[in-house]
Each structure stands twice: as structure tokens, then as C-alpha cells.
N, C-alpha and C positions, 0 to 999 in steps of 0.2 A: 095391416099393422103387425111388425114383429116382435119379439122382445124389448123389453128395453132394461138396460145394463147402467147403474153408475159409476162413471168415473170420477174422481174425483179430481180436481182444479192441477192439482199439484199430486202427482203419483212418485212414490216413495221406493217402490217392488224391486228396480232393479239398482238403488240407489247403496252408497257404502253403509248409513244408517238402517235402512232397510235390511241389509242381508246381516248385520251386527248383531239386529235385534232378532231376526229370524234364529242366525244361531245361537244363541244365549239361549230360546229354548229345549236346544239339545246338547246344550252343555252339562259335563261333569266334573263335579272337583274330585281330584287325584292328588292328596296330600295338598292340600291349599292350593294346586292349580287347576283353572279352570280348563277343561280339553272338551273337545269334541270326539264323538264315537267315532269318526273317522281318526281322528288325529291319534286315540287308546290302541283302534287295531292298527296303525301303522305299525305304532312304536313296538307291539307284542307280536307280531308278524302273521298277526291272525284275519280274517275275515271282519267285515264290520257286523255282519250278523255274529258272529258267535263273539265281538265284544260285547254287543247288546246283551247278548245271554249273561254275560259271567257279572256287567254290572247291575244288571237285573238281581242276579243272586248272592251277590257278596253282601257282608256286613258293610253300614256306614258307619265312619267315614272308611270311602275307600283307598286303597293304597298301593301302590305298583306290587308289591311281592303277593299279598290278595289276587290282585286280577292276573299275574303271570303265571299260577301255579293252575293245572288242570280241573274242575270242578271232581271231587269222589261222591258219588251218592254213599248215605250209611247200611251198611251188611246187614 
């Protein structure tokens, strides 16, 4: 006998509501629009990891001139 795994009747995974709901949890608002970290480093022509960083460390709410400007640590 091997594992056994449930499926469920009706699988949602690779469905429009399913991936909707997937991103919505890596969604960020950017001046009242909702974006995704990919969609932040397109627009600022950075990596998605060092979007990650910069909305990581900004003040909220965030805002395009916020995340466009270089992080400075303080002297």
C-alpha cells in the first residue's frame, strides 16, 4: 500500500479563479493600485527580488517615487 493523497472532486489549481486568488496573495497596493511584485519590477526595471527588498522596507502606503528612489542606509 502506498500513500494516499486527496483530490478533491472538482480541482480549482490551474483554474482563472484559482490563480486570481493565488495572486491576490502577493499583491501590493501602489498608490490604490493593486500590483504584483513582478508587475513593481517590471515597471522600475529592477529585479523582482530587489522589488521585494525596497517594498519590504518602505513606509506604507507605498508609492511609485518611494520605491523608484535607491534604498540609503543612515551615516
Amino acid at each position: 500500500m502506498g500513500t494516499v493523497t486527496f483530490q478533491p472532486e472538482e480541482s480549482r489549481a490551474g483554474s482563472r479563479r484559482g490563480g486570481t486568488a493565488r495572486a491576490a496573495l502577493y499583491a501590493h497596493v501602489v498608490e490604490g493600485q493593486l500590483c504584483t511584485t513582478a508587475q513593481i519590477a517590471r515597471r522600475l526595471g529592477i529585479s523582482p527580488d530587489a522589488a521585494y527588498q525596497r517594498i519590504k522596507k518602505r513606509p506604507h502606503p507605498l508609492t511609485w517615487d518611494s520605491l523608484a528612489t535607491k534604498w540609503r542606509k543612515a551615516a
